[in-house]
N, C-alpha and C positions, 0 to 999 in steps of 0.2 A: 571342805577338804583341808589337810593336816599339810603342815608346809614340806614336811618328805611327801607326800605324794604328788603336793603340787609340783615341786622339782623333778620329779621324774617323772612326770608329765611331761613339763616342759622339754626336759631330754628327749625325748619318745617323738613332738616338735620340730626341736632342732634340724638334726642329722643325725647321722651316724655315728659322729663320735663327737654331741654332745657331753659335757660334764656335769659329774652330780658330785656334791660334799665327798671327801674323805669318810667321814659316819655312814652314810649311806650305801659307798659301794663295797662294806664288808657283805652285807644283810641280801644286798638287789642284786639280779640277774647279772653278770661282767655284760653280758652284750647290751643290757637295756640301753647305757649311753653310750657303747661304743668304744669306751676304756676296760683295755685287757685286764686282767685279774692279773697276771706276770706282769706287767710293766708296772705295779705298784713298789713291785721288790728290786731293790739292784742284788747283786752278786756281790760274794763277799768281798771286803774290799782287798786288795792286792798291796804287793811291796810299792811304794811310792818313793823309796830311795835312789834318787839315782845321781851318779859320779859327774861332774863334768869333766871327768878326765879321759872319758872312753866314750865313744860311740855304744850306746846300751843295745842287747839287745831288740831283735824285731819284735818276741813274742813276750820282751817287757812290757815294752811301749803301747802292748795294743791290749795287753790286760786292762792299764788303767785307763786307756780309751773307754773300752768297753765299760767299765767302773763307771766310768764319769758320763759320760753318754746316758749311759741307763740312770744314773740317778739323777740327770737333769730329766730326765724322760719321767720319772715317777712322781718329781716333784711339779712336775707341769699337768700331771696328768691330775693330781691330789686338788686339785683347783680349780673350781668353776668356769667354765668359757663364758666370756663377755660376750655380748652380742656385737658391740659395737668395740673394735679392738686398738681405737687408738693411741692409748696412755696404760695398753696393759705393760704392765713390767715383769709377770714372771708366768702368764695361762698361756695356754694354748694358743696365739694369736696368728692373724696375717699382717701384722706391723713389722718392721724391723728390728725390733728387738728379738723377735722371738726367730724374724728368717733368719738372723746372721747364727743361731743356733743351728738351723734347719741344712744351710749351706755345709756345716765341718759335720754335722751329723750324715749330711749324704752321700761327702767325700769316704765318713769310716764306714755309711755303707756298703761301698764294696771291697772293703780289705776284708770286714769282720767277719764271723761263720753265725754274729747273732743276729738273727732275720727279725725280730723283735724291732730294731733300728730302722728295718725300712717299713714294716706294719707299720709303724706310729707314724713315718712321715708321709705315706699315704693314707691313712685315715685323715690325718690333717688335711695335704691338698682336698680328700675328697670332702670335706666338710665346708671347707672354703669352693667347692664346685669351681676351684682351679680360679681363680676372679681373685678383683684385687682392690684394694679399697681406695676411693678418690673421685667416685662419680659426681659428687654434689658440687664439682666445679673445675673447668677446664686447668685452671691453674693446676691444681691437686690429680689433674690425669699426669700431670707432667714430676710430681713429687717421686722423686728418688730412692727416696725411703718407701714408698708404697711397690716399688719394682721390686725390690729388693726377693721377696718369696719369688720371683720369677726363676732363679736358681733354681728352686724344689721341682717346680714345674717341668724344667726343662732338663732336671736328672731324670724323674720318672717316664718323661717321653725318650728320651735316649736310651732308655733300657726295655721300654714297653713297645717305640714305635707308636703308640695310641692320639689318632690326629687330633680329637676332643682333646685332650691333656693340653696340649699349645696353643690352640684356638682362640681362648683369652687372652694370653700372654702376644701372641704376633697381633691381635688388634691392638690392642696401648699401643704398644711398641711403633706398630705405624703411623699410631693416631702423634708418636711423638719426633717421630722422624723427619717431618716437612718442619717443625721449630728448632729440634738440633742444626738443620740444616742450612735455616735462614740466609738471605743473602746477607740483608741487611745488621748492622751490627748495633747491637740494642745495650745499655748502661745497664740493667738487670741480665743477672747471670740465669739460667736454669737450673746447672749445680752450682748454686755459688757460696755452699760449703762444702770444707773437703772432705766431709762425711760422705756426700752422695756419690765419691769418685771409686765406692767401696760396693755401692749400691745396684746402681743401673749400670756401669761402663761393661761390667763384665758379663752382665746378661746380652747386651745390645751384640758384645764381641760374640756371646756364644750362639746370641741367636743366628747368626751371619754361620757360624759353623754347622748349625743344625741346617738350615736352610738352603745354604750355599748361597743367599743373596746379600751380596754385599754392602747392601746400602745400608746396612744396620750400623756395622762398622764404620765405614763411614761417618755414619751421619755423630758417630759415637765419639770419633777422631775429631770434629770440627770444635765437638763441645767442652773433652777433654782440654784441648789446649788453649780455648777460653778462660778454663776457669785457674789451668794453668799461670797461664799471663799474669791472672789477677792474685794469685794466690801463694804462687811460689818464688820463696827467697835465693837466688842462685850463691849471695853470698855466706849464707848458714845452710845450703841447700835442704831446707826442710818446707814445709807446706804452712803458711796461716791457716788458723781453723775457717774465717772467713774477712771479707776485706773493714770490718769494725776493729779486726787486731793491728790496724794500721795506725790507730791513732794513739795518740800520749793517754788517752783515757781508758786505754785495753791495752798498756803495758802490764808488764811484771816489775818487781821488785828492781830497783836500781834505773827505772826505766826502759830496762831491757825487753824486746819484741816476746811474749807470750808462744813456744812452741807446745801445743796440746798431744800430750803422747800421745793415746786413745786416735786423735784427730788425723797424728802422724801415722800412728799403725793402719787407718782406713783407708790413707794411700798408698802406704806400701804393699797389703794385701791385696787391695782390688790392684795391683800395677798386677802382680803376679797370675789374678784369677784371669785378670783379660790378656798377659801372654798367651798364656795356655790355649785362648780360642783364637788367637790372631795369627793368621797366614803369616808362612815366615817370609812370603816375599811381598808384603803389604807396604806399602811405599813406606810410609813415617812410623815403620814399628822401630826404628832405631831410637827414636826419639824416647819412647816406650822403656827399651833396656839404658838407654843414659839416664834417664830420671831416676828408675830404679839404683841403679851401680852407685851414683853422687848417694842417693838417698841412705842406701846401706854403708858406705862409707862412713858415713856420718853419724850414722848409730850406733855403729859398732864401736866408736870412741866416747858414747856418750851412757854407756851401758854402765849401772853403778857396781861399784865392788860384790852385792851382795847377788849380781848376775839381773834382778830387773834395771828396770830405768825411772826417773822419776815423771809423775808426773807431768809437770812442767817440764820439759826436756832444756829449757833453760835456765831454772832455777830450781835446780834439788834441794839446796837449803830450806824450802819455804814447804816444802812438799816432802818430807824425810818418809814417811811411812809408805808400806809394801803398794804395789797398783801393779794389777796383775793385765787387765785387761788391754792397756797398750800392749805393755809386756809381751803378751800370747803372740798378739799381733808380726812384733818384731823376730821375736824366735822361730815362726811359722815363715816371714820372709827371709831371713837370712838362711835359713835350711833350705825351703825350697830353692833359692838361688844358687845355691851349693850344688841339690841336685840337679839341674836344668842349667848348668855350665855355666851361670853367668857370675857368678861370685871365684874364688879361689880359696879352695877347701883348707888348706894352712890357715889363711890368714882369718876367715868366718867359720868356719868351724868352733871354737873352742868358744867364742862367742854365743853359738845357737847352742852347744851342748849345758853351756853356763846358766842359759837363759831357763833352757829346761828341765833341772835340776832345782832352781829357784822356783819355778811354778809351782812344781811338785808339795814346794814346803805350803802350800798354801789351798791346797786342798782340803776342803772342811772333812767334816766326821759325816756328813751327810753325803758326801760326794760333791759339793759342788766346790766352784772356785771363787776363793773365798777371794778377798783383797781389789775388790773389781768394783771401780770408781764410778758410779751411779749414773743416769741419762744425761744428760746435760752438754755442753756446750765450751767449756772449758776448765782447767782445772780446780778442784777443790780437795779439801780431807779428804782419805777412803779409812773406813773400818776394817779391821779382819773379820768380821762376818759379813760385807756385804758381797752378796753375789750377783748374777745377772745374766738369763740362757748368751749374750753376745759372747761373755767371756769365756764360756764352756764353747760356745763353737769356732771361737780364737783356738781356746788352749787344745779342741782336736783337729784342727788343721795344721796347728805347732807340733804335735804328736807324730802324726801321720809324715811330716816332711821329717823329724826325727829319726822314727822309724827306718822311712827308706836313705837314709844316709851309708845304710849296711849295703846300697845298693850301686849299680850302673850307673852314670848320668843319663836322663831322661830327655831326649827331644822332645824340642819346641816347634809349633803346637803338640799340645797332646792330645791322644785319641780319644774321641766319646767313650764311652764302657761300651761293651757289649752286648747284644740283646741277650734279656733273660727269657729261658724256656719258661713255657706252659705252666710247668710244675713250678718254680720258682713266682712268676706271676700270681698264680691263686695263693700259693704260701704266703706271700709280703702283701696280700691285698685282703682287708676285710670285708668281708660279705654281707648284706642286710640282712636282717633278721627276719622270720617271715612275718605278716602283718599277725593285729591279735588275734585274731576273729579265725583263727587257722590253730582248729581245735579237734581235737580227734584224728581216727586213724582216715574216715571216709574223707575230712576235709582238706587233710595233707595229701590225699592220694588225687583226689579233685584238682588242689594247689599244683603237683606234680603236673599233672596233665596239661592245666592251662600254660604253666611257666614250657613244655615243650611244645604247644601251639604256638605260644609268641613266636619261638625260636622256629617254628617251620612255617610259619603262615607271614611274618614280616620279612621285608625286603633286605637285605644282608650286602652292603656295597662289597665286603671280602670278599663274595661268592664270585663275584665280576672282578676283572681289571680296572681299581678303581680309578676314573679317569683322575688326571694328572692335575697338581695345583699350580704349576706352570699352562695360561695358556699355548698352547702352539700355532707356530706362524703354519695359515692356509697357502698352501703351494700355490704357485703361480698356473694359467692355463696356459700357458707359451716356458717351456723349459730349455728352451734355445741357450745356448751361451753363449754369453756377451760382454764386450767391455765397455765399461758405460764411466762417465764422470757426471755428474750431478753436483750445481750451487744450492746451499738449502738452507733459505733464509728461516726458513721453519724451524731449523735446529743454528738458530745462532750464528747463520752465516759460513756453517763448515761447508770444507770441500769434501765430495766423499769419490771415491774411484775404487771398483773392483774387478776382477774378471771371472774367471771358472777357475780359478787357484786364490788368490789373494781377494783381501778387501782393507783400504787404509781409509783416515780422513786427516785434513789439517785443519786448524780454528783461523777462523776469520774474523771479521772488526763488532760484528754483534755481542760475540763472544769477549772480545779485549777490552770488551765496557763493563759485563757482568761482573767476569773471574777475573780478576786480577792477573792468576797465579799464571794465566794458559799464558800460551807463546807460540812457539814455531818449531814445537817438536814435531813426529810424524807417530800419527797412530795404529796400530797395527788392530783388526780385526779378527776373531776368528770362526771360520769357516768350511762347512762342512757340504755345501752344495754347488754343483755346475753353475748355477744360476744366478743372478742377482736376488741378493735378497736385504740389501742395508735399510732401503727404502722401508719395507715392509716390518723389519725389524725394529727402524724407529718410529714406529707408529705406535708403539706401548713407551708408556712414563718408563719402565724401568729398561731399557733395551741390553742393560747388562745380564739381565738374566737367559739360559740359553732356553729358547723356542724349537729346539731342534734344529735348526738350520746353522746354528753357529750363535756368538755374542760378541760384544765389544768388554772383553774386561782388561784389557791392556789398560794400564795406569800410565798415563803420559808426566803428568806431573807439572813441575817445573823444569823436568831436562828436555832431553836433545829425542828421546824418545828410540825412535827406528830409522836414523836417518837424519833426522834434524840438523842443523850445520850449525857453526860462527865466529867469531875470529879467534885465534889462539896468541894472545900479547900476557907477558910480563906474567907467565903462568896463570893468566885466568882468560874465563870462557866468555867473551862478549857476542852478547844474540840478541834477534829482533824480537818482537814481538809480533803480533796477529798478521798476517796477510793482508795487502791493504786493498788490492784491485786484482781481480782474475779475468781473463778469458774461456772459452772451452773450444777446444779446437778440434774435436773427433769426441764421439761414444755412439755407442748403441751397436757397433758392428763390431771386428776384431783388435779397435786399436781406443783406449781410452786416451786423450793427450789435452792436456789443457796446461797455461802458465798461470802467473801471478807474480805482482808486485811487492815486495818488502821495503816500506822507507825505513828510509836512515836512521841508523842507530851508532852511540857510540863507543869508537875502543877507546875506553880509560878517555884521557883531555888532550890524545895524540891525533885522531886522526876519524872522521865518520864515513861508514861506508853504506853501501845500499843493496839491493839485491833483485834481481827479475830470474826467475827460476822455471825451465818445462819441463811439464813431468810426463811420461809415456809407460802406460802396463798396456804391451799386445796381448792378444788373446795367447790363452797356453802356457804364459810364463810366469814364475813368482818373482821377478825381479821387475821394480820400476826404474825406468832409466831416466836420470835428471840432468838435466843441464843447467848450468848455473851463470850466470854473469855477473859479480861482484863490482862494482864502480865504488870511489872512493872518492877524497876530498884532495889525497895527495897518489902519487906515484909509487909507492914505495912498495915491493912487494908485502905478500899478508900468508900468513900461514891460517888455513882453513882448518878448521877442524868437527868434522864429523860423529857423531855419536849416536851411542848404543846407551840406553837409559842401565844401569843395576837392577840387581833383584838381590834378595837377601832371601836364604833359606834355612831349614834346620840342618840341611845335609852339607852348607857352604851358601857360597853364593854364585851358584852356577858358573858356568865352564865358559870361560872365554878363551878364544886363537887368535893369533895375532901374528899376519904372514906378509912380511914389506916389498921379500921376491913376487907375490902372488896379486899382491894390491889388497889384499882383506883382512878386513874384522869382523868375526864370527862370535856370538854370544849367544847358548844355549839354555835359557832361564831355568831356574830351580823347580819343580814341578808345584803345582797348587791344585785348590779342589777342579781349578779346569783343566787342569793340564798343564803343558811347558810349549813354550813358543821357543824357536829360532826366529832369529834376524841374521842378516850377513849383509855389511857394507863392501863394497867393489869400489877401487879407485885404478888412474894407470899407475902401475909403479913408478913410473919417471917421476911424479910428481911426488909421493910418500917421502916425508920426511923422519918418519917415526911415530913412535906412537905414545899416550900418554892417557891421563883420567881426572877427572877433578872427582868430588864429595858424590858428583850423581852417575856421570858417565864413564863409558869407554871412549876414548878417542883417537880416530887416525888422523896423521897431520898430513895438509897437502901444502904445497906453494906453491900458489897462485900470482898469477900479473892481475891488479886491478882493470877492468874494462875488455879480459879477456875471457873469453868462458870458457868455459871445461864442463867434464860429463862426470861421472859416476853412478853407478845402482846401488837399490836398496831391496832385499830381498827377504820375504820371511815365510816361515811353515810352522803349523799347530798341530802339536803331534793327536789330535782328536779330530783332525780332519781326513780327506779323505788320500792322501799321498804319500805325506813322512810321516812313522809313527816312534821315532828314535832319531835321536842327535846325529846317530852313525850314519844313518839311512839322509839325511839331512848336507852331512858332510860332504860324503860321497859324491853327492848332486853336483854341490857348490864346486869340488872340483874338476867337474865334466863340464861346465861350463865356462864357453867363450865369452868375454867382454870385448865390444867396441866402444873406445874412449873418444872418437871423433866429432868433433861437436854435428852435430842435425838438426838443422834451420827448419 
């Protein structure tokens, strides 16, 4: 056999969009490997001139999109597929080189009208059978860079719906979630370059969006600000590439600290991609938009005359020639922040338009981007010929933020695309070819036949209600309603109390050893059943997900939560920590009431106080009524202060009241993929001294005599349960109801 046939053999092997030589596929069948006959050609090339003086037009900007898209596409296609794709640098692969291509290729696929862009990147998933490379060792399941095509993955299931599509992708992902997660803190990083913060962060955020299950996020938050800690300079606010730039041996010039443009552009893009899927009222997304803001600040001053940056972001002199590939980076962040409100379009604007104006000159004759500093790890020379699929899918993510500058600001998160019809689906998706051996008119007509057998004779889960990938919580055989409290050493020592309207818990002393962070805020529940059902619900690992019956995804945090208390001195919020001794004093019939103890904790070096606290949810009501007794070290009255935890959204940050005649503080959270909760605090007005907030809470002030107790309630509603389905409807309530502030032994 001649080595063209052995080659398309091999293709024929492979998959479906194996590659064969350039030579070969003028001559061989376009379907035989799977590479289109049109995706060899780009379109002619377009004006590339553009002003930074003017926002250019939309249907400039997506010509040379489209230009350049398609001619990394032909040049990839022109190219043999490795089998094994670790150190490809410019084929078809599932490495990072080739998804950070695949990522700005998927975003231009839904602006562009050329359907060609999503053929190709679904032939790819489907050649890679959606999977991802790193099996030969647990370490390498956890590689960054190998998540990275998780993006492609998780565009073509956002548009197709197709559960197979995500099914590889949510195994890793899980299988890396209990290590993101760690209690323990380990001297080896996971990402512990700032490469991989470009890589996995924003898949993990987006699988949380596709999914609705937060734990992705999560577990994505804990690792992010690991490698943070470790990596980011807050006085140059820029990123080390990794923590070897720390030493006198991985300076720059003059001994100055080494900032790697390329390295810097990977976190300020991924900061951006994981906005995009992050809940706006996700506890530490602020964290998120400040890293970004320092970040862009600091670029935009370090942007060189000719519109890129060097290199070395801290040494241009040593690094003078063109590098496009940070570059892309940076011009694709500062636009998008532009449009997604977080930048201010005066002052970054003329910056991003500078930037992409400079790309532009640096477009090769072949289409691709030339000036793009080769794989590696920190800076060195770049050529004007070298290119690299990362930099083309830098410089179409810079494009597309371009682009839409002509437009609206964009809220944060953004929405998935939309599902594509029927027609669109078989368009963007290649088809197998039929086997060889399907010859003649009788054997294709045979062929026909069985391929509609398959399709009437196999089992089709569409045809049914495909059962749900959430299991569901089994109902109870007694659907009585009840108020119940429950100690549950099994979960950590929390307190849990519901009735047939509400369900909350507080953290106890198991918990104050684990988490550090918990405290003595109060958790709110949500709920959708007469019945108790907490028990049951934490009987799955994840009980944040909903089972039908309701979920726990209230984020308590570090603050005061729904209700949480503690002193108000010298403007700041002094509070205990865990719960140290409970009783239970009533559940199972109409009245849930148990106490607990809080030791001493101190205000500031003035004065320690302590706390014994009863709490009561009758049957029928959404308010729990508390009673408090505060005891101190001295006499001196204490100004109490009660809280309602923030939320942060794209629409504000939800609606807070604030009523001193009425005793309440009322806080109507931002909406999320669960829904929006109410809380309302109730005090007596005699006691309200005002109201105030610190970084995390709302807060009402009381003043209190140490040693003497007082009451107030804590009240809340999901507008996904079964009562209030509106803030208004919520309100309303709140002000038809009577408080008694009398204490009750």
């Amino acid at each position: 056999m001649n080595m063209r046939a052995i080659m398309l053999s091999s293709a024929l092997s492979l998959a479906m969009i194996g590659a064969i030589p350039a030579y070969a596929q003028t001559s061989a069948p376009a379907q035989v490997a799977g590479i289109e006959t049109r995706w060899l050609t780009p379109p002619a090339r377009p004006d590339l001139e553009f002003s930074p003086a003017s926002v250019p037009s939309r249907q400039s900007v997506l010509s040379a999109l489209d230009y350049v898209a398609a001619s990394q596409i032909a040049d990839m296609s022109r190219r043999p597929i490795q089998l094994s794709t670790g150190s490809n640098l410019s084929e078809i692969s599932s490495n990072w080189v080739a998804a950070t291509f695949y990522v700005g290729a998927a975003r231009l696929a839904r602006e562009s009208d050329n359907t060609d862009i999503l053929r190709f990147l679904t032939a790819t998933a489907e050649h890679y059978n959606y999977a991802f490379r790193g099996a030969r060792a647990e370490r390498l399941l956890l590689n960054a860079d190998d998540v990275a095509i998780g993006d492609l993955y998780q565009e073509i299931y956002a548009r197709r719906g197709q559960q197979g599509v995500i099914m590889p992708l949510q195994q890793r992902l899980d299988y890396m979630v209990p290590h993101l997660n760690r209690a323990q803190e380990t001297e080896s990083l996971i990402w512990w370059w700032c490469d991989a913060l470009y890589m996995a962060p924003p898949v993990l955020a987006r699988q949380t969006a596709l999914t609705g299950d937060m734990k992705y996020l999560k577990a994505m938050d804990k690792e992010w600000r690991r490698t943070a800690a470790r990596l980011w300079v807050e006085d140059d606010r820029l990123f080390l590439r990794d923590e070897r730039f720390k030493d006198e041996h991985h300076k720059g010039a003059g001994g100055q600290p080494i900032y790697w443009s390329r390295g810097n552009g990977w976190v300020m893009g991924g900061l951006a991609r994981t906005l995009e899927s992050m809940p706006a009222d996700f506890e530490g997304r602020e964290f998120y938009v400040t890293t970004f803001t320092k970040m862009a600040a600091r670029i935009k001053d370090l942007q060189r005359p000719d519109g890129l940056w060097a290199t070395d972001l801290n040494d241009p002199k040593s690094f003078p020639e063109a590098e496009t590939s940070g570059s892309a980076f940076f011009v694709y962040a500062l636009a998008w922040g532009i449009n997604h409100g977080l930048l201010d379009r005066a002052t970054y604007q003329p910056s991003a338009l500078k930037g992409w104006a400079a790309l532009n000159r640096h477009v090769l004759a072949n289409g691709l981007i030339g000036a793009a500093q080769k794989t590696g790890d920190r800076p060195v020379p770049t050529k004007a010929e070298d290119v690299g699929p990362y930099a083309t899918g830098a410089y179409l993510l810079a494009g597309i933020e371009v682009m839409n500058l002509n437009g609206a600001t964009q809220a944060l998160p953004e929405a998935e695309p939309a599902r594509d019809d029927e027609a669109t689906i078989f368009a963007t998706t290649p088809q197998p070819i039929a086997p060889v051996t399907v010859i003649g008119d009788e054997e294709k007509k045979r062929r026909a036949a069985e391929m509609r057998a398959t399709r009437a004779l196999a089992y089709d889960p569409a045809t049914l209600k495909r059962p749900a990938n959430v299991e569901k919580l089994t109902p109870p055989a007694d659907h009585t309603p009840r108020a119940v409290a429950r100690f549950a050493p099994d979960r950590f020592d929390d307190l849990l109390w519901e009735n047939d309207k509400v369900a909350h818990r507080i953290y106890g002393p198991a918990l104050e050893a684990r988490e550090a962070p918990s405290g003595s805020g109060i958790d709110v529940w949500a709920k959708r059943v007469r019945y108790p059902y907490m028990d049951r619900q934490l009987k799955f690992p994840n009980y944040h997900v909903d089972r039908g019956e309701g979920l726990d995804y209230y984020d308590v945090g570090r603050g005061r939560g729904a209700g949480g208390l503690g002193i108000w001195y010298d403007n700041k919020l002094w509070t205990s920590r865990n719960f140290s001794t409970y009783e239970i004093l009533k559940t199972g019939g109409d009245e849930a009431k148990f106490k607990v103890d809080y030791r001493p904790w101190p205000v500031d070096v003035t004065r320690k106080v302590w706390e014994t606290r009863t709490f009561s949810l009758p049957l029928g009501s959404n308010f729990t009524r508390m009673t408090s007794t505060i005891s101190s070290d001295t006499k001196d009255p204490l100004i109490v202060a009660i809280g309602i935890i923030k939320r942060k959204g794209d629409a504000g940050n939800g609606i807070v009241t604030k009523d001193a005649k009425s005793g309440t503080l009322s806080f109507w959270e931002p909406a999320s993929v669960n829904g929006s909760i109410g809380i309302t605090i109730a005090a007596d007005p005699a006691m309200v001294t005002g109201f105030t907030e610190d970084a995390e809470n709302y807060l009402i002030l009381l003043k209190v005599t140490p040693g003497k107790p007082f009451t107030y309630y804590m009240g809340s509603a999901w507008d996904g349960g079964l009562d209030f389905k509106s803030r208004e409807a919520w309100d309303a309530f709140v002000k038809s109801q009577t408080f008694s502030f009398a204490p009750v032994k």
